[in-house]
LOZA-598284 format. One record per residue: residue in three letters; x, y, z of N, C-alpha, C in turn. Coordinates in steps of 0.05 Angstrom, whole numbers, padded with zeros to 5 digits, always signed. Example, Ala and Ser with C-alpha at 12.3 -4.5 7.8 and 13.67 -1.06 7.14 Angstrom:
2
Ala+00264-00114+00156+00246-00090+00156+00264-00066+00156
Ser+00257-00045+00142+00273-00021+00143+00258+00001+00157
END
This chain:
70
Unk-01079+01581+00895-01053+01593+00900-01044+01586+00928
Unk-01057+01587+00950-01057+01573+00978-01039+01552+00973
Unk-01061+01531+00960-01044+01500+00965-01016+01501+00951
Unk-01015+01516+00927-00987+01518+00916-00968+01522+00942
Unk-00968+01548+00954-00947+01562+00969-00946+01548+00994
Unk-00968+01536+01007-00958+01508+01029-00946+01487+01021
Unk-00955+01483+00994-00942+01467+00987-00907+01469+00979
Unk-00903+01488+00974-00870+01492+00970-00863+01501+00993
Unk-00879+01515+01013-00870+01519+01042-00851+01492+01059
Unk-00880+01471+01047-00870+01441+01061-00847+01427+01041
Unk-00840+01436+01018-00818+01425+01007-00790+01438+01028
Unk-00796+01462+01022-00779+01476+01030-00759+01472+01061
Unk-00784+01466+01075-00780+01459+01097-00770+01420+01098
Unk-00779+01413+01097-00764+01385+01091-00737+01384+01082
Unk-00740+01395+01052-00704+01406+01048-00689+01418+01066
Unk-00691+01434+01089-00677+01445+01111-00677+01425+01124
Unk-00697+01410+01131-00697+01380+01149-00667+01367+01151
Unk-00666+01365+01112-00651+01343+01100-00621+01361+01109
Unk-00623+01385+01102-00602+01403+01108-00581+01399+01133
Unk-00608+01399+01157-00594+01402+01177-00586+01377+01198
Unk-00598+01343+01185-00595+01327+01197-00577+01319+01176
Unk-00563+01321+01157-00548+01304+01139-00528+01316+01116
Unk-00532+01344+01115-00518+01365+01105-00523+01358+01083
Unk-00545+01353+01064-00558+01347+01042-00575+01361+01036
Unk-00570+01380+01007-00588+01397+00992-00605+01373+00967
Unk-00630+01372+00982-00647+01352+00964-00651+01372+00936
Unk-00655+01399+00942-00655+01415+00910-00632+01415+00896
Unk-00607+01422+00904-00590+01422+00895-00580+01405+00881
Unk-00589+01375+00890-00582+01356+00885-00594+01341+00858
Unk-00624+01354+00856-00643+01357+00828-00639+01361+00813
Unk-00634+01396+00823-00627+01417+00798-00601+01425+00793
Unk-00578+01413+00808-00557+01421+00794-00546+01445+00815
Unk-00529+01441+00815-00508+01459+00838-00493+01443+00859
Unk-00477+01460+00871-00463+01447+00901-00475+01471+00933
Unk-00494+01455+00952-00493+01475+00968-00475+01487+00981
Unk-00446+01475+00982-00427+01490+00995-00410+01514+00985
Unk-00412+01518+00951-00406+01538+00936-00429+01549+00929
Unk-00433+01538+00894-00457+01548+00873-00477+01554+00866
Unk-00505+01557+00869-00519+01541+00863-00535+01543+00834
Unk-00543+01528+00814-00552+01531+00791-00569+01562+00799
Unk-00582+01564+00764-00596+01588+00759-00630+01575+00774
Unk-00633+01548+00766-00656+01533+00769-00665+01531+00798
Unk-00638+01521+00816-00643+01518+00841-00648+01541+00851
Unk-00632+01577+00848-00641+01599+00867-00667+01601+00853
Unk-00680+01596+00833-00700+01612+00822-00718+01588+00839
Unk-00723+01561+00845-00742+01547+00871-00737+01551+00898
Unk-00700+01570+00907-00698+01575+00931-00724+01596+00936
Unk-00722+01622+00917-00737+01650+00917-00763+01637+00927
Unk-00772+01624+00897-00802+01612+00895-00819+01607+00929
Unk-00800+01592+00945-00809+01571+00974-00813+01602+00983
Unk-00783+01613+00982-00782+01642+01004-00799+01660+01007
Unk-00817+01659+00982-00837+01676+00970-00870+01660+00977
Unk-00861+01638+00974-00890+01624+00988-00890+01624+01011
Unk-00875+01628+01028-00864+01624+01057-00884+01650+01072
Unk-00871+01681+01049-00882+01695+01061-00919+01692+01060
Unk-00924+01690+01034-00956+01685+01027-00965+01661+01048
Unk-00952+01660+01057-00968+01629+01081-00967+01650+01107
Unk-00957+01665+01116-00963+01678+01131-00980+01687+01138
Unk-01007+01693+01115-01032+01688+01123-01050+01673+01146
Unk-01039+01653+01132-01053+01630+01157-01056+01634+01176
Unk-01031+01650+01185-01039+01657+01221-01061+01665+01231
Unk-01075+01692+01204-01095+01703+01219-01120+01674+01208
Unk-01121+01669+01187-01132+01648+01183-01144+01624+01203
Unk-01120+01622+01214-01117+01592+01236-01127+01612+01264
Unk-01129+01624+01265-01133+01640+01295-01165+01650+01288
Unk-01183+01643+01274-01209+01654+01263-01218+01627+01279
Unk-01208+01605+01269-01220+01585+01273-01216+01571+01302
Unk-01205+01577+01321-01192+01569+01345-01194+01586+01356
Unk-01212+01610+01356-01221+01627+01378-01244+01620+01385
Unk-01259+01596+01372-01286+01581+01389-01282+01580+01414
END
């Protein structure tokens, strides 16, 4: 479940990448919608999905701080 939710963390994040250097929704552009109006049923239900892994990655912090207090 980890690698899932980093893993759409890092989609997610890339797509903002794409967002904010080129005003390009790489999902949107998949699944159908316009990011300046609409967006499909498909695309908010993988916006939620990232938003939702985003929070579950929050973990890590205490995770990553276990290991770097050597």
């Amino acid at each position: 479940m980890a690698k899932f939710a980093l893993t759409l963390v890092i989609i997610g994040a890339l797509n903002w990448l794409l967002v904010g250097l080129f005003e390009w929704d790489l999902v949107s552009a998949i699944l159908g919608g316009d990011s300046h109006r609409e967006s499909s049923a498909i695309s908010r239900v993988v916006y939620t999905l990232v938003g939702l892994c985003g929070i579950i990655c929050v973990r890590f912090y205490s995770v990553s701080n276990r290991y770097t207090a050597r």
